[in-house]
C-alpha positions as CSV (number, residue, x, y, z in Angstrom):
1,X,0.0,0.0,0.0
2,X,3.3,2.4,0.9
3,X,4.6,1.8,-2.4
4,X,1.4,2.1,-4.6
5,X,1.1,5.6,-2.5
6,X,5.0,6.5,-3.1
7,X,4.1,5.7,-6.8
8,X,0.7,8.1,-6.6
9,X,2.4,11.2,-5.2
10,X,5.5,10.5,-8.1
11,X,3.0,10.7,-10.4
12,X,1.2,14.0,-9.0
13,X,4.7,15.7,-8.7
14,X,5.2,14.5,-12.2
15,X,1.7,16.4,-13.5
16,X,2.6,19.1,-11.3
17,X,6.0,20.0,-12.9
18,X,4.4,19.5,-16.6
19,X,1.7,21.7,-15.5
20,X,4.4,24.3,-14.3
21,X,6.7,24.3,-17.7
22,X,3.4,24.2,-19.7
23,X,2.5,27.3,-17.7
24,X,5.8,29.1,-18.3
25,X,6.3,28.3,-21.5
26,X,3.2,29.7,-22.6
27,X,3.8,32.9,-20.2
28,X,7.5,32.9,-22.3
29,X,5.2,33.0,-25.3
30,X,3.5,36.0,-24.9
31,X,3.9,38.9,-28.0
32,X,6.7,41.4,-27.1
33,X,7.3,44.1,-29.3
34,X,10.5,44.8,-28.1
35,X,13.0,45.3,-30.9
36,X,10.7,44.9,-33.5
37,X,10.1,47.4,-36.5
38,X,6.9,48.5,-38.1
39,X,6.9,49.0,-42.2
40,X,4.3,51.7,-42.6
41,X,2.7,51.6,-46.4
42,X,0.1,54.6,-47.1
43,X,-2.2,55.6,-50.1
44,X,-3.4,58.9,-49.3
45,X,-6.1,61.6,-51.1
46,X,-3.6,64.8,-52.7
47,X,-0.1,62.8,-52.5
48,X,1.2,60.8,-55.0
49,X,1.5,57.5,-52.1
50,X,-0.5,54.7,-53.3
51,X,0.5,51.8,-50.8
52,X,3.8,53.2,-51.1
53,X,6.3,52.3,-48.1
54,X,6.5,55.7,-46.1
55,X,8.8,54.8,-42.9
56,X,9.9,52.3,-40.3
57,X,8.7,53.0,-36.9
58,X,10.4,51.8,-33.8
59,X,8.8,51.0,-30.3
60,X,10.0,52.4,-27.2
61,X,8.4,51.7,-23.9
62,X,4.7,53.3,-23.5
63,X,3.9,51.5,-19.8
64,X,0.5,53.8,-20.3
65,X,-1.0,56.1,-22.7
66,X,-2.6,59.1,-21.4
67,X,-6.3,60.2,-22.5
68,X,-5.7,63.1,-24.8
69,X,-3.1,60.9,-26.7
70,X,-4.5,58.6,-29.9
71,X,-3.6,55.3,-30.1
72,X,-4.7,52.3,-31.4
73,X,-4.1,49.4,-29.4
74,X,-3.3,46.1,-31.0
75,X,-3.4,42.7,-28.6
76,X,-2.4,39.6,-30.4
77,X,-2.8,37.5,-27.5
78,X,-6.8,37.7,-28.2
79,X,-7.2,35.5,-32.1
80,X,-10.5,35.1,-33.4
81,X,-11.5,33.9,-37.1
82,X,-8.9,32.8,-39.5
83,X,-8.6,34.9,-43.0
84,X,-10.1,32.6,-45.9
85,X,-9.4,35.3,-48.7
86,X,-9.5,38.1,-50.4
87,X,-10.8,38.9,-54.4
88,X,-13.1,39.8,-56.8
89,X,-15.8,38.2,-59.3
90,X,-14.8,36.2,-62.8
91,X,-17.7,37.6,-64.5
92,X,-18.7,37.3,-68.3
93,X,-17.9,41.2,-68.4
94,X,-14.7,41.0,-66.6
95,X,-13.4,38.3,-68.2
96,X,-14.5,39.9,-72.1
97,X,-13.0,43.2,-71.3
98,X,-9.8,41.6,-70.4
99,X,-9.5,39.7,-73.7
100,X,-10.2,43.7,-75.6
101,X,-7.0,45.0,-74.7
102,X,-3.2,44.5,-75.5
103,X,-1.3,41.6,-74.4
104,X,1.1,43.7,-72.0
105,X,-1.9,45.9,-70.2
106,X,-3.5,42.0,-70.1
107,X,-0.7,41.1,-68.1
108,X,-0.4,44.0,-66.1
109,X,-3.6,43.3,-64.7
110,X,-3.2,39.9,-63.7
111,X,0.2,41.1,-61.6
112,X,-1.5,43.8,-60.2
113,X,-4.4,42.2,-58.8
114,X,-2.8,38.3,-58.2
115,X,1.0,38.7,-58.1
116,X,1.8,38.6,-54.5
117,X,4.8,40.6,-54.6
118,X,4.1,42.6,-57.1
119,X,1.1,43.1,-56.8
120,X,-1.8,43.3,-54.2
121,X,-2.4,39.6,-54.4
122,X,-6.0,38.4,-54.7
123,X,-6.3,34.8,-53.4
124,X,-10.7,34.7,-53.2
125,X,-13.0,34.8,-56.8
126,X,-16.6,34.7,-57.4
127,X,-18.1,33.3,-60.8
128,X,-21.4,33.0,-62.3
129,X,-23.4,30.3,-63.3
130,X,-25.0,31.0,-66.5
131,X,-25.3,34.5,-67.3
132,X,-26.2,37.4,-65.1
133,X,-26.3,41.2,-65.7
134,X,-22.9,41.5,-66.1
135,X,-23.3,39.4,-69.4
136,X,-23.2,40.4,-73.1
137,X,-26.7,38.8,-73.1
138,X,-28.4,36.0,-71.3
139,X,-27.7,32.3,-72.3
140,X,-28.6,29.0,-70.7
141,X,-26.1,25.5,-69.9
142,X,-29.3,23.6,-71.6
143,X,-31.6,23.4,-74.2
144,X,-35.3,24.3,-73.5
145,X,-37.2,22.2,-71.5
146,X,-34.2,19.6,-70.7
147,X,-35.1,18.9,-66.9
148,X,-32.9,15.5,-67.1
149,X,-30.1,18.0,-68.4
150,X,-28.6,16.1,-71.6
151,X,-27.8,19.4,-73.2
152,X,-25.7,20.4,-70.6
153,X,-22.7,22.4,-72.1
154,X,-20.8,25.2,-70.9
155,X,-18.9,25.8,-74.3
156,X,-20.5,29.2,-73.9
157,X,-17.7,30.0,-71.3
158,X,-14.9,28.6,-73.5
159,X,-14.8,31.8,-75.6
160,X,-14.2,34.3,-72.8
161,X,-14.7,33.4,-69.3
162,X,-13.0,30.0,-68.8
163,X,-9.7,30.8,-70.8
164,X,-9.6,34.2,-68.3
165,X,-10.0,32.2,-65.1
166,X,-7.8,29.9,-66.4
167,X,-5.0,32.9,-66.3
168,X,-6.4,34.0,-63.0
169,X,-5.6,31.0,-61.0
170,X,-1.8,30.5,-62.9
171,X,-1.3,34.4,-62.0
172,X,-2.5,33.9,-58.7
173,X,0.4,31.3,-58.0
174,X,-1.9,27.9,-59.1
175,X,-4.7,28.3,-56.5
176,X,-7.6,30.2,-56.5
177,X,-10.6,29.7,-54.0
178,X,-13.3,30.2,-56.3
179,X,-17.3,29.8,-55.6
180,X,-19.8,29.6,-57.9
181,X,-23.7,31.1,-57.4
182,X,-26.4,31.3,-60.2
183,X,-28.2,34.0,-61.2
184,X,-31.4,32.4,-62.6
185,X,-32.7,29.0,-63.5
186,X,-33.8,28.9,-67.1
187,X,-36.6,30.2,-67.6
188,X,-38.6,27.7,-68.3
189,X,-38.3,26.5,-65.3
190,X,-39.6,29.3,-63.0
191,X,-43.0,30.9,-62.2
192,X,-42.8,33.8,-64.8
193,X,-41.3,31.4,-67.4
194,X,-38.5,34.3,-68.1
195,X,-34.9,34.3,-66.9
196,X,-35.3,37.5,-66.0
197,X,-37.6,39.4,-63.8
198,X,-37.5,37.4,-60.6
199,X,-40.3,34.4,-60.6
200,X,-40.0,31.9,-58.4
201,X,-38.7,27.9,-59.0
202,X,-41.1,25.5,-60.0
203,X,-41.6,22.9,-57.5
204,X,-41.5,20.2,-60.4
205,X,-37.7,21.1,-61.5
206,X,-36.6,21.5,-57.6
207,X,-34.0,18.2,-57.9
208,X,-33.5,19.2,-62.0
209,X,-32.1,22.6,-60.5
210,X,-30.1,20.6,-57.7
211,X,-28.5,18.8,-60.2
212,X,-27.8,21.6,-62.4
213,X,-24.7,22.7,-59.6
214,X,-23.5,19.5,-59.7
215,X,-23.0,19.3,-63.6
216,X,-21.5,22.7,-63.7
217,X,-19.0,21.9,-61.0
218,X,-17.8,19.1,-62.7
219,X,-17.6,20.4,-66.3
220,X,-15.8,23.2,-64.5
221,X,-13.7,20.9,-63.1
222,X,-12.9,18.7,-65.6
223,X,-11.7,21.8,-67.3
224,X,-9.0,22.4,-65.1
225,X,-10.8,24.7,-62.8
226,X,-11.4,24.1,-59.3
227,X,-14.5,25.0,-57.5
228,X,-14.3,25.8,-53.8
229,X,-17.7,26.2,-52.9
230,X,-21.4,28.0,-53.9
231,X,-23.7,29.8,-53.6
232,X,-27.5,28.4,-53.1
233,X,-28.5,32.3,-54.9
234,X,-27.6,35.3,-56.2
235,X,-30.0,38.1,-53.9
236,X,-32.9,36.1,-54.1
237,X,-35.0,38.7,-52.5
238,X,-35.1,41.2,-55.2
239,X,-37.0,41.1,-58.4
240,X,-34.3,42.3,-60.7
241,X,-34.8,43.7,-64.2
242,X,-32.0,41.0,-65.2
243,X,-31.2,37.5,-64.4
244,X,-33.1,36.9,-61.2
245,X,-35.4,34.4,-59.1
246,X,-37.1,34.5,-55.7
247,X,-36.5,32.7,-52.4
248,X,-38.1,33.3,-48.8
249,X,-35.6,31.9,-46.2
250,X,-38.1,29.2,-46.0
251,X,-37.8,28.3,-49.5
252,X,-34.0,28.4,-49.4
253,X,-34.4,26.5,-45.8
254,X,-36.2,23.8,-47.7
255,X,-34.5,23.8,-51.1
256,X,-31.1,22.9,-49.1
257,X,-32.4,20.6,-46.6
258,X,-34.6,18.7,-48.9
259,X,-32.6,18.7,-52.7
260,X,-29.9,20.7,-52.6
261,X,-27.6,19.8,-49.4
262,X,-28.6,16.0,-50.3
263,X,-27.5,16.2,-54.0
264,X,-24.1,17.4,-53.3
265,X,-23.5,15.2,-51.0
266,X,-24.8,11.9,-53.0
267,X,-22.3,13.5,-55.5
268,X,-19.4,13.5,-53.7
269,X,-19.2,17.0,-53.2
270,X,-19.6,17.0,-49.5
271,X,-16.9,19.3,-49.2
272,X,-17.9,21.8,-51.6
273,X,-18.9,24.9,-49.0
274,X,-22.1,26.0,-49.0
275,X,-23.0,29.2,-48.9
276,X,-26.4,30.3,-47.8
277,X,-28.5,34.5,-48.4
278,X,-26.2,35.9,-50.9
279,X,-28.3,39.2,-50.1
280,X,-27.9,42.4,-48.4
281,X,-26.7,42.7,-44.8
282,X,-30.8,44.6,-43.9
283,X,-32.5,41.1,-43.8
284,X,-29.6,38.9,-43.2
285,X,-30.5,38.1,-39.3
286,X,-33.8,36.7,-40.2
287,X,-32.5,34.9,-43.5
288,X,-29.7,32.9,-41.3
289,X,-31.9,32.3,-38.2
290,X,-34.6,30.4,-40.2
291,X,-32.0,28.4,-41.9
292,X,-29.5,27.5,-39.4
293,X,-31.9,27.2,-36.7
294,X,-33.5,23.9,-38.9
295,X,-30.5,21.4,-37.7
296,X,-31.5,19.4,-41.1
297,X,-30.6,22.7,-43.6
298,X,-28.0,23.7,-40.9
299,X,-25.8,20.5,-41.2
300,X,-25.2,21.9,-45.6
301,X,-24.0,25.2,-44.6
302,X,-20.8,26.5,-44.4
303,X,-21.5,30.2,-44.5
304,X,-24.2,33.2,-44.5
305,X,-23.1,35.4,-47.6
306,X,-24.0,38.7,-47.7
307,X,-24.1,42.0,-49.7
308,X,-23.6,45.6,-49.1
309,X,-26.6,47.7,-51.2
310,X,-29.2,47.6,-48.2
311,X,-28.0,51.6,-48.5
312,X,-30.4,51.6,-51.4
313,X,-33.7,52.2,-49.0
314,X,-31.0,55.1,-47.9
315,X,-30.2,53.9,-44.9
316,X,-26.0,53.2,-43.7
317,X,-24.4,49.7,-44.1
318,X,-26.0,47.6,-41.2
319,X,-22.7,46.2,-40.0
320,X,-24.7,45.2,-36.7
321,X,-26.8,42.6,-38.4
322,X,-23.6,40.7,-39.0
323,X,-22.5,40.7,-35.4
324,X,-25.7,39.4,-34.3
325,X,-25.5,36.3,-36.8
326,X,-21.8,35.8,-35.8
327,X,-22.9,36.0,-32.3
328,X,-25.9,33.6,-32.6
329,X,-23.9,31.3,-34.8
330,X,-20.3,31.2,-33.9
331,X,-19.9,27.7,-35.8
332,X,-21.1,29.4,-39.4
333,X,-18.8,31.5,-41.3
334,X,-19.4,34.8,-42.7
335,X,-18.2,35.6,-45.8
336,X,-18.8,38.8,-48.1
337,X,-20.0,37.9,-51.7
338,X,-20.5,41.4,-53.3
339,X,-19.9,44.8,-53.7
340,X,-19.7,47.7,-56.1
341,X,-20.1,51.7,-56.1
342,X,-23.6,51.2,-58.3
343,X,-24.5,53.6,-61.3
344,X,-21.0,54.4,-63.5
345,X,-19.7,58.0,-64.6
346,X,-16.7,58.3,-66.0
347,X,-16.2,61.9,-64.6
348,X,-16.2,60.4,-61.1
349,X,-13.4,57.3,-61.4
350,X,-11.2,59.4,-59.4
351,X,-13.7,60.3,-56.2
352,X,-11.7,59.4,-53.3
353,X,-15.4,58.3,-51.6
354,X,-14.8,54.7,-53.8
355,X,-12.1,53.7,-51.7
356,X,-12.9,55.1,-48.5
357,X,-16.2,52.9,-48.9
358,X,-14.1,49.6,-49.3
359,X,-12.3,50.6,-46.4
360,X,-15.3,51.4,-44.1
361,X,-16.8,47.8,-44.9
362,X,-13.7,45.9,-45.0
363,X,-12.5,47.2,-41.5
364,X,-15.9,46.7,-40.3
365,X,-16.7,43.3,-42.1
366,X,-13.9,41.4,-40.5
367,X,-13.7,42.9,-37.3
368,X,-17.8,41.7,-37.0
369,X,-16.8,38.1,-37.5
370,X,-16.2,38.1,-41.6
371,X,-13.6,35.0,-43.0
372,X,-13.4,36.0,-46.8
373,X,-13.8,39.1,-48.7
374,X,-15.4,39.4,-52.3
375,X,-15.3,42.5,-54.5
376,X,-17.5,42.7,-57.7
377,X,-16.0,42.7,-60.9
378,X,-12.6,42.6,-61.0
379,X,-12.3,44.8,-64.5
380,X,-15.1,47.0,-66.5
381,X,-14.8,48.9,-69.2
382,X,-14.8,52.9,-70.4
383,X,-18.9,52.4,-70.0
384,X,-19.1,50.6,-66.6
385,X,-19.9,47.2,-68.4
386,X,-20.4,45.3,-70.4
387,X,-23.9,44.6,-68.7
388,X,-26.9,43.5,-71.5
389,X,-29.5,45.7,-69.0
390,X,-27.2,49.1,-68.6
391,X,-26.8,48.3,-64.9
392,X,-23.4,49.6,-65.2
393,X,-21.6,50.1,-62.1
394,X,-17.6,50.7,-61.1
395,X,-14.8,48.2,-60.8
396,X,-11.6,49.0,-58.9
397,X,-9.6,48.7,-62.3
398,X,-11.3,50.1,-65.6
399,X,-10.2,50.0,-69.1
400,X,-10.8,51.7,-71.9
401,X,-11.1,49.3,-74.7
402,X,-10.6,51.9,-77.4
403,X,-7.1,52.7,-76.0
404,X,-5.7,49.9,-74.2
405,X,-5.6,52.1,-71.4
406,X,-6.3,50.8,-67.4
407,X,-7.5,53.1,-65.0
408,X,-7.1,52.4,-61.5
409,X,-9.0,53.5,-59.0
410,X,-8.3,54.2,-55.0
411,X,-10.6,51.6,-54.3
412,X,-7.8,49.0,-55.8
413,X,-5.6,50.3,-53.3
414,X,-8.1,50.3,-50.5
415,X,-8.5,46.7,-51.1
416,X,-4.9,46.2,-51.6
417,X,-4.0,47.6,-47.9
418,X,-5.9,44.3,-46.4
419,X,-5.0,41.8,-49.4
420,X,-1.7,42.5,-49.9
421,X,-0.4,42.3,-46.4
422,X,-3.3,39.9,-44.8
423,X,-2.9,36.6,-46.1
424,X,-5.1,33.5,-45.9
425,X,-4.6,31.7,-42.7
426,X,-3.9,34.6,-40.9
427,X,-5.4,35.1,-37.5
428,X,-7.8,38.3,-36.5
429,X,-6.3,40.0,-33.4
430,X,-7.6,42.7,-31.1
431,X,-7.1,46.5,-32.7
432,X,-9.1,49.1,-30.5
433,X,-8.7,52.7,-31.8
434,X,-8.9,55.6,-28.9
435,X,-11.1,57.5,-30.9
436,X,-13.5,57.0,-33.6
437,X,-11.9,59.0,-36.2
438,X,-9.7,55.9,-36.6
439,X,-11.1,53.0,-37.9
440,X,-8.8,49.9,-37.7
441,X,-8.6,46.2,-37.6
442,X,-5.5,43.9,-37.2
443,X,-3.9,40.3,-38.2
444,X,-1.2,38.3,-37.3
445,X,-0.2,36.3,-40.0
446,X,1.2,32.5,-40.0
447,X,4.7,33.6,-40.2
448,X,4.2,35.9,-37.4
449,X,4.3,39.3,-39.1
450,X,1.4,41.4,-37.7
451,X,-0.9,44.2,-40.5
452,X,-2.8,46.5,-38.8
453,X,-5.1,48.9,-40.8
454,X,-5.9,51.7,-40.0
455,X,-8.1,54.6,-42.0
456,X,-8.3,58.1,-41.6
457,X,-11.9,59.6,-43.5
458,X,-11.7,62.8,-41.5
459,X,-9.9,65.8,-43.5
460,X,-7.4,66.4,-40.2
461,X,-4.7,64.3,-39.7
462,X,-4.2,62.8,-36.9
463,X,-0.8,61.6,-34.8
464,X,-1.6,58.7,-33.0
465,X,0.3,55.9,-31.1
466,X,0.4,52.0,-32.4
467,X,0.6,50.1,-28.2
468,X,1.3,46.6,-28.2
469,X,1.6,45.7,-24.4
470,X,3.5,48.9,-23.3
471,X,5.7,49.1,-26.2
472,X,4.5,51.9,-28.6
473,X,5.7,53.5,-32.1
474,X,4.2,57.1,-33.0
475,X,3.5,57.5,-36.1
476,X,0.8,60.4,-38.2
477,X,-2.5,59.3,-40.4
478,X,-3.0,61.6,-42.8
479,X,-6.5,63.2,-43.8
480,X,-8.1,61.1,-46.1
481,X,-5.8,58.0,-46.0
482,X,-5.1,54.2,-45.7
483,X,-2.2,53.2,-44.0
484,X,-1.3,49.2,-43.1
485,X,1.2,48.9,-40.6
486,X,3.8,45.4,-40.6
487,X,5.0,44.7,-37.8
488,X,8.0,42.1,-37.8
């Protein structure tokens, strides 16, 4: 009995010492900033910096800010979701516009949005499935009235699109995480019997439409192109005057539960993510609720999707609405599908507002929850298009076809402040600005280095302090400006 209690309190002392280095080592762990340096790259309004590298800050010890000093304050001890991506849609129009201009501005755009050194490197895409506004015209995978889908044939694609992705995902260093969402059923089978104009899907093709994803997965696949993930619908609460086609949440509920979810998975595409609304941030509570709450629909979901043109009733971006779905559902990811400044003018590609609106949902998105970040089209043209319904909206990079000219706008470099320096697999990390005329968010990335953002819209600027655990480095936003800040 001595020895068997000899051999107990061993054993205890044991677990107690492993307890104690475990303890230690993780307090030996913790982030210092002490002798590290912080890259500061800005793009600001009236200056020639467009995420040029402005100076290298050094910390010196800051035990405690006082109140009338700015600072943001950056903890990477507290992590939260991991970065999936950031990019912009393959559309029809995109993709078309590309192919119109000279083989050197061609390439230049494929460095400056997917080269990761070079340029601001794009690692996230979006592409539609059969056409949608952003089209020449509308077309259709199958021949009318095919329900068992014998016709089905993306050689549409081949003349623009696929060749353009194709380039996309080899520019982008041979991987691209690329989802998929469909504008419209054909029209044949909806309510209205027209692609266009919303309608609804007829009961009677519910599996035909299920099936519809599947075959354009794997003829996209067998093409060479992988696809990540999809979307159940493109905004499937608006009655569009192009490709378009209703769904309550209980009719998206139901479609996944019962034909969609099911499908995919009888497929083999069980790990092919899901992703749910596709719509504007206004309804998106009550859209993810009624889904996610049903366990059955639930269990096919990777992610809510949303949109940022709930400012169309006139009211501000409701970042709120995502916070309460990442609260509610902390197992479901968030994931932003689209975005664009709406209604094109030429005389306005310059405006410094396009940017600063990236910026003001980007900082916002993520630090609500957000995983992956997905800008409209990636290129337009002179005319905001090409778009068969003269929706014609702006793109970060335009170019005028007649030329061969590319215009870039500041919200390229917006974009590029987070993409460029955030990569996937990074980690969100605490960034709380002193004062809300800085808005900020913050990363630590797998190899350690740490981005923090931070935007200035005010037309002062501001000299503020960047305080990591009583280490600070001061440094000046100017009016009007982006700045990411590497700290390594």
């Amino acid at each position: 009995m001595k020895k068997e209690s000899s051999l107990i309190s061993l054993a205890f002392a044991g677990l107690f010492l492993f307890v104690a280095h475990a303890g230690n080592a993780q307090k030996a762990a913790a982030y210092s900033a002490k002798n590290k340096t912080v890259k500061v790259y800005l793009t600001a309004e009236n200056s020639d910096k467009r995420l040029t590298q402005t100076e290298t800050l050094h910390f010196t010890d800051k035990p405690q800010p006082v109140e009338t000093e700015v600072a943001v304050f950056v903890d990477p001890s507290k992590k939260f979701q991991t970065m999936l991506g950031i990019g912009g849609a393959l559309t029809d129009a995109s993709a078309e516009t590309f192919y119109k201009l000279p083989k050197d501005k061609q390439q230049e755009l494929l460095t400056a949005y997917y080269d990761k050194t070079k340029g601001i490197g794009y690692s996230l895409g979006r592409t539609n499935i059969q056409s949608c506004d952003f089209s020449s015209g509308t077309y259709s995978y199958v021949k009318e009235n095919d329900a068992a889908l014998k016709t089905f044939d993306v050689s549409h694609d081949k003349q623009y699109r696929i060749p353009f992705i194709k380039e996309v995902i080899k520019a982008a260093g041979g991987k691209l995480t690329l989802f998929a969402s469909p504008w419209s059923p054909p029209g044949w089978m909806k309510t209205n019997n027209d692609v266009l104009h919303g309608g609804k899907l007829k009961p009677e093709f519910d599996q035909s439409w299920a099936n519809f994803y599947v075959k354009f997965i794997k003829s996209y696949e067998k093409l060479g192109i992988p696809i990540w993930g999809l979307s159940v619908q493109n905004e499937p609460m608006a009655t569009q005057s192009w490709e378009s086609c209703l769904y309550t949440a209980e009719d998206q509920r139901d479609f996944i539960k019962n034909f969609l979810g099911p499908t995919l998975y009888k497929a083999g595409m069980a790990n092919k993510k899901l992703i749910a609304w596709d719509h504007n941030r206004d309804l998106m509570y009550q859209q993810a609720s009624t889904i996610l709450e049903d366990p059955e629909a639930a269990k096919y979901v990777w992610g809510i999707g949303y949109h940022w043109y709930e400012t169309w009733t006139g009211a501000n971006m409701n970042f709120e609405n995502e916070r309460r779905v990442a609260e509610s559902f902390p197992n479901t990811h968030l994931i932003f599908t689209e975005g664009c400044a709406e209604k094109f003018d030429l005389s306005k590609v310059n405006d410094w507002a396009l940017g600063e609106k990236y910026g003001t949902s980007m900082i916002n998105d993520f630090n609500a929850g957000t995983v992956g970040w997905t800008d409209w089209n990636v290129l337009l043209d002179e005319k905001g298009g090409p778009n068969h319904v003269g929706n014609f909206c702006f793109a970060p990079v335009h170019a005028d076809t007649k030329t061969g000219q590319i215009t870039y706008t500041n919200a390229y470099y917006y974009i590029g402040h987070f993409s460029k320096f955030i990569h996937p697999g990074a980690r969100r990390i605490v960034s709380a600005a002193s004062r809300d005329m800085l808005l900020s968010t913050a990363y630590i990335n797998t190899d350690g280095k740490i981005a923090v953002v931070v935007m200035n819209k005010t037309d002062k600027d501001i000299d503020y302090l960047l305080w990591i655990k009583g280490k600070a480095a001061k440094t000046t936003s100017p009016a009007h400006s982006m700045e990411t800040l590497v700290v390594e």
